[in-house]
LUMNU-891273 format. One record per residue (C-alpha): residue number from 1; residue in one letter; x, y, z. Coordinates in steps of 0.05 Angstrom, whole numbers, always signed. Each point is the difference from the previous one (the first is absolute). Example, Ala and Ser with C-alpha at 12.3 -4.5 7.8 and 13.67 -1.06 7.14 Angstrom:
2
+-----+------+--------+--------+--------+
| seq | type |   east |  north |     up |
+-----+------+--------+--------+--------+
|   1 |    A |   +246 |    -90 |   +156 |
|   2 |    S |    +27 |    +69 |    -13 |
+-----+------+--------+--------+--------+
END
This chain:
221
+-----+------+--------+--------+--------+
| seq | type |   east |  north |     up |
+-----+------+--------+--------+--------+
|   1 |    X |     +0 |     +0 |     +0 |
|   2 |    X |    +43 |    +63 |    -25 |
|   3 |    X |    -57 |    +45 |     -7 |
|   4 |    X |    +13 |    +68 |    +30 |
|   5 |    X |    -64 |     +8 |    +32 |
|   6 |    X |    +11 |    -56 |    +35 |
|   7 |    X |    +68 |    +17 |    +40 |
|   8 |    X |    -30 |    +25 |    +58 |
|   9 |    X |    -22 |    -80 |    +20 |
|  10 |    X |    +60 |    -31 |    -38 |
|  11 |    X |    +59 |    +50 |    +14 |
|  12 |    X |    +50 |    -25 |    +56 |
|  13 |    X |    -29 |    +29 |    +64 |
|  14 |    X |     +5 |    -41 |    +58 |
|  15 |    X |    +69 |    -39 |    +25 |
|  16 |    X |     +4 |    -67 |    +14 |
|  17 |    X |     +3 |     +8 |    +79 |
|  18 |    X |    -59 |    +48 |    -11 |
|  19 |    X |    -47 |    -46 |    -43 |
|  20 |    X |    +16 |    -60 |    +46 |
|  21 |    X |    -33 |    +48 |    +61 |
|  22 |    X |    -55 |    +13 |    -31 |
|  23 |    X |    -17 |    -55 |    -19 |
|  24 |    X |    +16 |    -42 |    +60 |
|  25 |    X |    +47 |    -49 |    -32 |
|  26 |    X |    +81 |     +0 |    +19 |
|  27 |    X |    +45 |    +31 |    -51 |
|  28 |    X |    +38 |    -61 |    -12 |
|  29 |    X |    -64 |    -34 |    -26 |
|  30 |    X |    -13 |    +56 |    -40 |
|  31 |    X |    +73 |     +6 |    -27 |
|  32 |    X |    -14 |    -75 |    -23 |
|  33 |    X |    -76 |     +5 |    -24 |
|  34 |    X |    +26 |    +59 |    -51 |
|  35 |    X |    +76 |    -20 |    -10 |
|  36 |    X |     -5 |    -73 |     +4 |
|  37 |    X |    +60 |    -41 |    +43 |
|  38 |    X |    +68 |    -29 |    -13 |
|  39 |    X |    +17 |    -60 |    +61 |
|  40 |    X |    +45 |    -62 |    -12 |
|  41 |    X |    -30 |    -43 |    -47 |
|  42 |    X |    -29 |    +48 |    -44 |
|  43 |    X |    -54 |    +56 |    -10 |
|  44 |    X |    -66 |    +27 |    +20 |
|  45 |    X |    -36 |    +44 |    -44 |
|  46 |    X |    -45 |    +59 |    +15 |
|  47 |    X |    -63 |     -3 |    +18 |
|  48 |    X |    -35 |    +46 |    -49 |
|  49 |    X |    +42 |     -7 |    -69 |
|  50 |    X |    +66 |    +31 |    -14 |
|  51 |    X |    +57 |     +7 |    +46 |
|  52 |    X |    -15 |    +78 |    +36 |
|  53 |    X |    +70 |    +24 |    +13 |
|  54 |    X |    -25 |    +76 |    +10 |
|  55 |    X |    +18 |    +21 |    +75 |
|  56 |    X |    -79 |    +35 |     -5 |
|  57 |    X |    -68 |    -34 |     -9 |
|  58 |    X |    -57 |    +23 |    -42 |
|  59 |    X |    -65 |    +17 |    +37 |
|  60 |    X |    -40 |    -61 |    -41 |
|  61 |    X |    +69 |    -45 |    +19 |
|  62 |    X |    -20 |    +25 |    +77 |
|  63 |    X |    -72 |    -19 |    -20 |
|  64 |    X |    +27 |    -78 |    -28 |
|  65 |    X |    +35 |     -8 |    +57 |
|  66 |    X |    -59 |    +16 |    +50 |
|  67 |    X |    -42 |    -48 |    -40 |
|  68 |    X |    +48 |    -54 |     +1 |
|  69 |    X |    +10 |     -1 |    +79 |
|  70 |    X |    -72 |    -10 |     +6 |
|  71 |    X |    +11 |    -62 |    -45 |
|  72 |    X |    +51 |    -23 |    +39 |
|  73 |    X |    -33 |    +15 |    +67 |
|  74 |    X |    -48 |    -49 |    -35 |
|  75 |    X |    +59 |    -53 |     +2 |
|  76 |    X |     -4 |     -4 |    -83 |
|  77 |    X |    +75 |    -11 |    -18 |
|  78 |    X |    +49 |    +60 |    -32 |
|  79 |    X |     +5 |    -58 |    -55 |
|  80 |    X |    -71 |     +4 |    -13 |
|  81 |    X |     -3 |    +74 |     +3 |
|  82 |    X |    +54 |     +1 |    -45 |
|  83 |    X |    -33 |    -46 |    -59 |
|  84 |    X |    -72 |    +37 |    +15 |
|  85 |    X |    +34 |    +73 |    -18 |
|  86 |    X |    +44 |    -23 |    -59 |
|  87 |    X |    -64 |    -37 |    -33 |
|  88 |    X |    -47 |    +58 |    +21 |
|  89 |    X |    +47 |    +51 |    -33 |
|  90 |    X |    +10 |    -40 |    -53 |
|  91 |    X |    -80 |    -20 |    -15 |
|  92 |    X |    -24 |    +70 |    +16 |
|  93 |    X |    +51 |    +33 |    -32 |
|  94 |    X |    +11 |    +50 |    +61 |
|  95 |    X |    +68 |    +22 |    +43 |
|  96 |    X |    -36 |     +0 |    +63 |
|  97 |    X |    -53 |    -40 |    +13 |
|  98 |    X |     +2 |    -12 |    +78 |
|  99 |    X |    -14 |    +69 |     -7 |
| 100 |    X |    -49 |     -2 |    -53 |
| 101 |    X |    -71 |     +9 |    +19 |
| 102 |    X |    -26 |    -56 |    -46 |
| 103 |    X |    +38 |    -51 |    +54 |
| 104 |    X |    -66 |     -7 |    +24 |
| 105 |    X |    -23 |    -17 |    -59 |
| 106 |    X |    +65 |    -48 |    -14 |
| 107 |    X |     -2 |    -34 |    +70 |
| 108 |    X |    -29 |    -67 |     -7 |
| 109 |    X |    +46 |     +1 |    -67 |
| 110 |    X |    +61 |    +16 |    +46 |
| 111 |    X |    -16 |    -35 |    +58 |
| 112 |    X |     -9 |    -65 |    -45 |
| 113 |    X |    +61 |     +9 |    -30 |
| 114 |    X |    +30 |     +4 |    +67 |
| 115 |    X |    -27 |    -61 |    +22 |
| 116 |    X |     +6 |    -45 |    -67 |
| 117 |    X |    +65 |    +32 |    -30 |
| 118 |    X |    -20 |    -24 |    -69 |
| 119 |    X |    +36 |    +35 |    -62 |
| 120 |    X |    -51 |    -25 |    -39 |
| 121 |    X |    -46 |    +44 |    +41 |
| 122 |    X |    -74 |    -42 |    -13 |
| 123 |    X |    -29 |    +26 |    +57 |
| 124 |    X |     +1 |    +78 |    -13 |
| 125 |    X |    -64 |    -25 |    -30 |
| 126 |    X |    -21 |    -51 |    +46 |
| 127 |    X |    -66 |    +12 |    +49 |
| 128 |    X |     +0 |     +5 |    +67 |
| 129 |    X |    +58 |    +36 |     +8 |
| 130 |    X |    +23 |    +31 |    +75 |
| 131 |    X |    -13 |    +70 |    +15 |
| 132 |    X |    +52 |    +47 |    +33 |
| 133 |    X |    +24 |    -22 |    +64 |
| 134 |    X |    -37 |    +51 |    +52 |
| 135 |    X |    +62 |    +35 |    +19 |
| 136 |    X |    +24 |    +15 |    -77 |
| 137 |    X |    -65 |    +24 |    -10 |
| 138 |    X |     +7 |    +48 |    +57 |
| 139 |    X |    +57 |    +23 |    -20 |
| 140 |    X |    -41 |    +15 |    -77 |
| 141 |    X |    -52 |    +43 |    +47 |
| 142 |    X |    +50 |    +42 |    +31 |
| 143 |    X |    +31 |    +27 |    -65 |
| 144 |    X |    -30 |    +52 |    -57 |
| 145 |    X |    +11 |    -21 |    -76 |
| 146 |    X |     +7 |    +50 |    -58 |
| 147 |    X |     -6 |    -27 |    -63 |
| 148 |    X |     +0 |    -72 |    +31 |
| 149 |    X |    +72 |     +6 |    +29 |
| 150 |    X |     +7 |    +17 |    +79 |
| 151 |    X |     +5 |    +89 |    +12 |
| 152 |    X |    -10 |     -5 |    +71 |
| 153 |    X |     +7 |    -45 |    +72 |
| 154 |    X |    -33 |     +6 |    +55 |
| 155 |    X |    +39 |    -44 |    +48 |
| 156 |    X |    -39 |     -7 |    +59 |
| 157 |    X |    -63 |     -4 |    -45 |
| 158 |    X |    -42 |    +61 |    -24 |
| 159 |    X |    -36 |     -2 |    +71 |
| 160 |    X |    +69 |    +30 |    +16 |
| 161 |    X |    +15 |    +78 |    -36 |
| 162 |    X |    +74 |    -26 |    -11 |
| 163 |    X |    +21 |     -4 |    -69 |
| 164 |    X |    +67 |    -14 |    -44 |
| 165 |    X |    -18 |    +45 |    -60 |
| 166 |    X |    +69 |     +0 |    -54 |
| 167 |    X |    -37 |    +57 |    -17 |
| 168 |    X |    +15 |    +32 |    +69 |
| 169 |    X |    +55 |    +10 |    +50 |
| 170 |    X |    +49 |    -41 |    -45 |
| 171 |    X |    -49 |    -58 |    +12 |
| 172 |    X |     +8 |     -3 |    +78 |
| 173 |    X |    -62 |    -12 |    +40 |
| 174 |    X |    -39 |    +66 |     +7 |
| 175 |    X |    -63 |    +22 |    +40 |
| 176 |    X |    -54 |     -1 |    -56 |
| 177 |    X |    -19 |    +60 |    -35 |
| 178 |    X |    +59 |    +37 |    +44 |
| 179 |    X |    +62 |    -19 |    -28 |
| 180 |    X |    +29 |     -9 |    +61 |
| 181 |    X |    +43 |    -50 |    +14 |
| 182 |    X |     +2 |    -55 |    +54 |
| 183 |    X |    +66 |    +13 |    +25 |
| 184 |    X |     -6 |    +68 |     +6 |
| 185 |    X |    -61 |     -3 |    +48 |
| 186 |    X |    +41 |    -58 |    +31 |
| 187 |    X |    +65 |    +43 |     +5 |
| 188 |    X |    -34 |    +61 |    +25 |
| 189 |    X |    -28 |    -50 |    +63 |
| 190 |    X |    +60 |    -34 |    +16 |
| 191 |    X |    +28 |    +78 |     +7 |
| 192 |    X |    -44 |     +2 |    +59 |
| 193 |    X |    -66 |    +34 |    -39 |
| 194 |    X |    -63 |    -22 |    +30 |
| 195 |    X |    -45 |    -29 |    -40 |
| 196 |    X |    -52 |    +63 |    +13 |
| 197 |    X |    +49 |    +44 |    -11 |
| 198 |    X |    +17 |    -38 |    -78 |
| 199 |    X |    -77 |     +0 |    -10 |
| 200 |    X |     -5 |    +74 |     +8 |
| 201 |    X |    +57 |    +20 |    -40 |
| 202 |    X |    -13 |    -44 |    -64 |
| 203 |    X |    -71 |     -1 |    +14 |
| 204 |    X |     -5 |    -77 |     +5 |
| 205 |    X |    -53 |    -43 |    +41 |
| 206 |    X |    +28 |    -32 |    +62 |
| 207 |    X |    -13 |    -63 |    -26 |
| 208 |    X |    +39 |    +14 |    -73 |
| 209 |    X |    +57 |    +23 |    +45 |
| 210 |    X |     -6 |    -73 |    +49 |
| 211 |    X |     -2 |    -45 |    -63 |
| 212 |    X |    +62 |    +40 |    -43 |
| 213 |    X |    +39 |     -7 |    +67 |
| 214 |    X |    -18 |    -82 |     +4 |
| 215 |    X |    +12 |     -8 |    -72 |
| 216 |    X |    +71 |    +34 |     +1 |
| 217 |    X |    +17 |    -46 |    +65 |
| 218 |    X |    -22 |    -58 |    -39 |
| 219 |    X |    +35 |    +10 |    -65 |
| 220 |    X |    +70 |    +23 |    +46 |
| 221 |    X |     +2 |    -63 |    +33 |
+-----+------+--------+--------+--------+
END
């Protein structure tokens, strides 16, 4: 995808260190899921296609990865992720499609090719096929498409006004509609700022305030 218009979601934003926070997995793992592995006997591939030897992650790379955590908190194998994408990008003819919203549409086809593994691929047509897992499909709720690809996450769900925008704040987690970041509301706390005092002076609710300062705890640890 080398379309201008489409940098702002593509473009190199996030570090490795920094995608692995958000999205709760270590940066090791996700040094391996977009670099693939050397160890003694041979090789490990990526997870999602080519080898990604860019220090910086893409906002829909962020997106993959997020999706793929939920598949393995769903104990389906990195080997099975791995043959699910490569088909999926290779059937549907798209770069990104954990971060695509027609996954929902795809899922029984990728699930099933999860679970059978067959190059021959008879069941993308097959009945009966599984629906998302519940937690992928959480994950699909908690993030805004734009012409089918992901624009925005809401990481705590959209019950929660926190959002990772790439539009926004170089694509760190923001107060919605503010524009103001996490950390800063965080930073401005740990400084000794009461939390009345910090709803005052941005003119935030209490409970915005309470849930940027839990969210910046839990992504720092």
């Amino acid at each position: 995808m080398s379309d201008t218009k489409e940098l702002w979601r593509t473009g190199a934003m996030y570090t490795l260190t920094e995608a692995a926070r958000l999205s709760h997995v270590s940066t090791p793992t996700v040094k391996r899921w977009l670099q693939g592995y050397n160890w003694a006997n041979g090789s490990t591939p990526p997870l999602f296609g080519d080898a990604h030897d860019q220090p910086l992650v893409s906002f829909l790379q962020l997106i993959e990865i997020v999706m793929a955590k939920r598949f393995r908190t769903r104990h389906v194998s990195a080997e099975r992720i791995r043959f699910a994408h490569a088909n999926a990008r290779r059937i549907y003819r798209v770069e990104f499609p954990f971060a695509h919203l027609r996954l929902k549409a795809w899922a029984g086809h990728i699930l099933r090719m999860m679970e059978t593994e067959d190059v021959s691929l008879p069941a993308l047509d097959a009945p009966g096929l599984n629906t998302l897992p519940g937690l992928v499909q959480e994950a699909m709720e908690a993030i805004d498409y734009e012409d089918d690809l992901a624009a925005r996450w809401y990481p705590l769900g959209k019950i929660i006004p926190i959002v990772v925008d790439p539009r926004h704040a170089a694509g760190l987690p923001t107060i919605q509609n503010r524009n103001i970041t996490v950390e800063h509301i965080k930073a401005r706390f740990d400084a000794g700022q009461s939390i009345g005092f910090i709803c005052r002076d941005l003119t935030l609710s209490h409970s915005h305030v309470e849930q940027a300062i839990r969210y910046a705890d839990k992504v720092a640890a």
